[in-house]
N, C-alpha and C positions, 0 to 999 in steps of 0.2 A: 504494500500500500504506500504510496506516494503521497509524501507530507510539503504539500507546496507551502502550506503560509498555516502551518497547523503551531497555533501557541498551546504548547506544553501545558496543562493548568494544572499550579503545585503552591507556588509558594504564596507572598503576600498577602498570609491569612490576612482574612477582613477585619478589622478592629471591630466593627460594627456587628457581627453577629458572632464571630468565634468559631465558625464553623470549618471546619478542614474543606469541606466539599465544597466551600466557595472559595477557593483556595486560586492563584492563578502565577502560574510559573512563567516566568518570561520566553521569549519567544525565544529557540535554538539560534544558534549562529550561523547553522547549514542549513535552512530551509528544504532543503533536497533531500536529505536521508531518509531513505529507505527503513524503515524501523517491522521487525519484526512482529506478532502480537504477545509475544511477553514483555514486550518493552512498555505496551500501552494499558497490559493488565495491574505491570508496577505502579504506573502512573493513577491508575484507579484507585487500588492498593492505598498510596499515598493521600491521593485527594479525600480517601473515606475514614483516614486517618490513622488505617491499618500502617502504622510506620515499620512492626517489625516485617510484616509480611512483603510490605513493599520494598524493605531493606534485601529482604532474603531474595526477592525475585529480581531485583536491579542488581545486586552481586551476580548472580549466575548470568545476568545479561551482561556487565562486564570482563568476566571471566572469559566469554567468549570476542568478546570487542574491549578490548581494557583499554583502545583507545578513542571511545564517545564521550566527550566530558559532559555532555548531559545526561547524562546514567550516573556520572560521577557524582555532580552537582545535586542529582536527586539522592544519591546514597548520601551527602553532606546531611545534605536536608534531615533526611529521617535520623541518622543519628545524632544531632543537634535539637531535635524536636525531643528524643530520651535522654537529653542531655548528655550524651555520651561526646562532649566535646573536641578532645585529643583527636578521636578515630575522624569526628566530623571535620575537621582540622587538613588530616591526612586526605581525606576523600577529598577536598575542596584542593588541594594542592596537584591531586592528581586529574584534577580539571581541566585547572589552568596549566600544567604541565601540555595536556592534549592542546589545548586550545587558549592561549593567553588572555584574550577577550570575551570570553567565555561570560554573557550578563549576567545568568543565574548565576555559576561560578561566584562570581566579583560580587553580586547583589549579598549573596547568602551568607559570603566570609565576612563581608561588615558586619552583620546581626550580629553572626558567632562573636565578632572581635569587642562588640554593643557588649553581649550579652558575657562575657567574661573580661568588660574593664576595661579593654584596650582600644580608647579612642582613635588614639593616633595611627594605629592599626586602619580602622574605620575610615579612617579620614583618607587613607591610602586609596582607598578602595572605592571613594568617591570621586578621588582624583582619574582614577578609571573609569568612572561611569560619566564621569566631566567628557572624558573622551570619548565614549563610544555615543555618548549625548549629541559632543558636536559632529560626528558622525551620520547624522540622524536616527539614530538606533539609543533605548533605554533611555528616553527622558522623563517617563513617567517614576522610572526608577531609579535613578538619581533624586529627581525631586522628594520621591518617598523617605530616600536615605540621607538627604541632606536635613529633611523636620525631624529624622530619628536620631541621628547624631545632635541639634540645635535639644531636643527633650531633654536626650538623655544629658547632656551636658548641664541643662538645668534642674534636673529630678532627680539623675541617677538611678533611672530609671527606663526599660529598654521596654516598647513598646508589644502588642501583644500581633500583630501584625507580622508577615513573614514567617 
């Protein structure tokens, strides 16, 4: 099945309701990728909030492609969402390792970096979405993570979004 203009729906939990299933992951960087139907079952998996099971079925889909960084980006995702940060850490590195511009990738390590303290971290990873911004690509998510870095900087406090 051919993914012309297909946006991935994962991250950017909605503040407004909390729900996983309104969930919306940013758009791939290949538009083109051919994606198998385990890749789209993980994707469910995830939006339904099933994170381990979504974890377990985007592992085996990496296993065989270890180089889709949005397979990566969603295994970020789900172990980040168990708090499992370190691994969510590693998964997000081997993202951006595939694909350096990688939006999800870049969007997702900010939270993680929100969400254990490291601003300036955060602020890195803005600077990347500054660019794929003026790109035309990830303004809506720049803009998200620039009011979550401005909060959190004044609350200390990491929004419940993404």
């Amino acid at each position: 099945m051919a993914r012309t203009s297909l946006p991935i729906l994962i991250a950017f939990l909605v503040a407004f309701s909390g729900n996983a299933a309104h969930a919306v992951f940013p758009e791939s960087s290949d538009s083109a990728i051919e994606r198998p139907p385990i890749y789209f079952a993980g994707i469910k998996a995830i939006e339904d909030g099933d994170y381990a099971k979504g974890l377990e079925i985007m592992q085996s889909f990496v296993d065989e492609d270890p180089q889709d960084a949005d397979a990566w980006a969603l295994i970020g995702f789900s172990l980040r969402k168990t708090k499992r940060y370190v691994d969510s850490e590693l998964a997000y590195q081997k993202a951006l390792e595939a694909d350096p511009k990688n939006l999800a990738a870049n969007a997702y390590a900010a939270k993680l970096y929100l969400e254990t303290g490291r601003v300036q971290d955060a602020e890195q990873k803005l600077a990347v979405l500054d660019d794929l911004c003026a790109g035309g690509k990830g303004c809506e998510e720049r803009q998200r993570l620039a009011e979550m870095i401005e909060a959190y900087q004044k609350t200390g406090k990491v929004g419940a979004d993404w």
